[in-house]
Structure formats: C-alpha cells, structure tokens
C-alpha positions in Angstrom: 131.5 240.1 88.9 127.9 241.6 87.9 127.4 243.5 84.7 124.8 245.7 83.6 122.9 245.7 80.7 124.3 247.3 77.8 122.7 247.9 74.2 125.1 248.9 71.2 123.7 250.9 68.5 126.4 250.9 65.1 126.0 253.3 62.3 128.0 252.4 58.6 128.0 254.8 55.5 129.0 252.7 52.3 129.8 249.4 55.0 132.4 251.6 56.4 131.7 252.1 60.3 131.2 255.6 60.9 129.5 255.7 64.7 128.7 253.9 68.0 126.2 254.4 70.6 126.2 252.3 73.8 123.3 252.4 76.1 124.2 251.0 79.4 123.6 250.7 83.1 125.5 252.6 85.6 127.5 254.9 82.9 126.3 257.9 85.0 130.1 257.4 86.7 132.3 259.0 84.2 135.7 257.2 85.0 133.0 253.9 83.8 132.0 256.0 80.7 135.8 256.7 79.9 136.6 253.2 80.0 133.7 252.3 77.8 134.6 254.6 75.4 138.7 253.4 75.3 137.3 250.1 75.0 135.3 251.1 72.2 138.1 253.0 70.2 140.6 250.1 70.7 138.1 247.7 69.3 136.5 249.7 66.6 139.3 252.4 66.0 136.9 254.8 65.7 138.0 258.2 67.2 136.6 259.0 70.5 134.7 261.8 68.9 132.2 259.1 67.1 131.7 257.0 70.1 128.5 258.5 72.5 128.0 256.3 75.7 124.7 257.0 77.2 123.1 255.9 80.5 120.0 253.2 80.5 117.3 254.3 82.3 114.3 252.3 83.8 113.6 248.8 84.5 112.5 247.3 80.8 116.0 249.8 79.8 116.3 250.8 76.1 115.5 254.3 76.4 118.5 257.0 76.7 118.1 259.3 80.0 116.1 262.1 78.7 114.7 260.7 76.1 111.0 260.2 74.6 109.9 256.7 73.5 108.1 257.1 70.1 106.0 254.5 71.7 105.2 256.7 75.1 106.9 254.4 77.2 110.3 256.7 78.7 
C-alpha cells in the first residue's frame, strides 16, 4: 500500500497538548479526513473539535490549499 505525504503540526499550552493540524495528501475525500481525524482523537484524546486535517497541495507540499507562503512559493 502507497501513502501520501503527511505533515503534523502540534500546539501545547503549559506542555499540555491543546491542538493538531495534519497536512496531508489526498484528504480532499472526506470519509479519508474522518478517519484521520478518529485516528488522531484515539491517539491524542483530543476532542474532534481541536483536530483540523487539511489537504497538501503542490509538488514540494507544505502549504495548506488556499493558503499564502510567507515565502511566495503557494
């Protein structure tokens, strides 16, 4: 089986985790967003709420669909 790239952003207040952002190839599918985001809940237990699953867009990926590279590359 083939996977996409995927980049995982995590945000803590106080060294408590308080966030998630995944970045990934082919999450414009939503059933594929869904189970990225139970995945991420069962292994964080962060509510679904503080978990944003984004599509990857472009060949060099990194930037969120949408939007602009502080360094002009989108």
């Amino acid at each position: 089986m083939e996977y996409g790239k995927v980049s995982v952003l995590l945000t803590y207040a106080d060294e408590k985790l308080e966030g998630m952002v995944v970045v990934a190839e082919g999450v414009n599918n939503i059933k594929v967003q869904t189970d990225i985001i139970s995945a991420a809940e069962a292994v964080t237990g962060l509510g679904k709420h503080k978990i944003k699953v984004y599509e990857m867009k472009g060949e060099k990926g990194g930037n969120i669909v949408g939007e602009e590279s502080k360094y002009g590359e989108n």
